[in-house]
C-alpha positions, 0 to 999 in steps of 0.5 A: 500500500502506498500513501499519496497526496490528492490535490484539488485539480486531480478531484475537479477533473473527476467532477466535470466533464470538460476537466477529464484527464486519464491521470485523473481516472487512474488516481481514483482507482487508486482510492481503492487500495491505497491510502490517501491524503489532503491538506485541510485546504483540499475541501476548500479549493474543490468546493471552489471550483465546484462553485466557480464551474456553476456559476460559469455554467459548466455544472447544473445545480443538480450536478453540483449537489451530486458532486457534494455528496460524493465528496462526502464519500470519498475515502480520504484522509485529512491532515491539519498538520502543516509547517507553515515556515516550510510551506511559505520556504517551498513557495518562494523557492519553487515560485507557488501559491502557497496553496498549491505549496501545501501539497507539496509540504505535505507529500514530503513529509509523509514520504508520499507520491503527489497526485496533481495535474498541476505543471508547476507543482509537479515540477516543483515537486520533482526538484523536491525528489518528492514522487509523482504519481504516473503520468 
């Protein structure tokens, strides 16, 4: 079993139709058998985006109420454990939102595979020596 971090583009990409990625569906499968983590802000940002592509028309409100529940479901595991010094460090170094930052700390510290389809963040996450998930 190997632990990895799940970062709201690889979420939203599950969600809406015009997002679809193969990574995306390969990291779902993945729920199943592998144990996954989010930074407390994860429910935040896909939440966001949910609410964003709704109001840009790209999610009926049905739909949306479909992706909040199973958001519910999804079998994910929260960690509110960040070291902020060390995120604001990796988002100056690698140029990041801190946002996007918070994956990255958090991957390193658990010693664990990133899953995002986020160019820079991967790309940051690849001179960290953090592992990816396949791409």
């Amino acid at each position: 079993m190997n632990d990895f971090v799940l970062d709201a583009s690889v979420t939203l990409a599950w969600f809406l139709d015009d997002e679809q990625a193969p990574q995306a569906d390969n990291v779902r499968s993945r729920l199943v058998r592998d144990s996954a983590f989010v930074p407390q802000l994860w429910h935040l940002e896909v939440r966001n985006g949910l609410i964003i592509a709704e109001r840009r028309g790209r999610l009926s409100a049905t739909r949306m109420s479909e992706c909040l529940k199973a958001l519910k479901w999804l079998p994910i595991q929260t960690d509110s454990e960040a070291v902020l010094e060390i995120v604001t460090s990796l988002a100056r170094l690698h140029k990041l939102s801190v946002y996007d930052a918070v994956y990255l700390e958090l991957a390193k510290r658990r010693d664990a595979v990133l899953a995002s389809l986020d160019a820079a963040l991967l790309r940051a996450a690849a001179e960290e020596g953090v592992r990816v998930l396949d791409q």
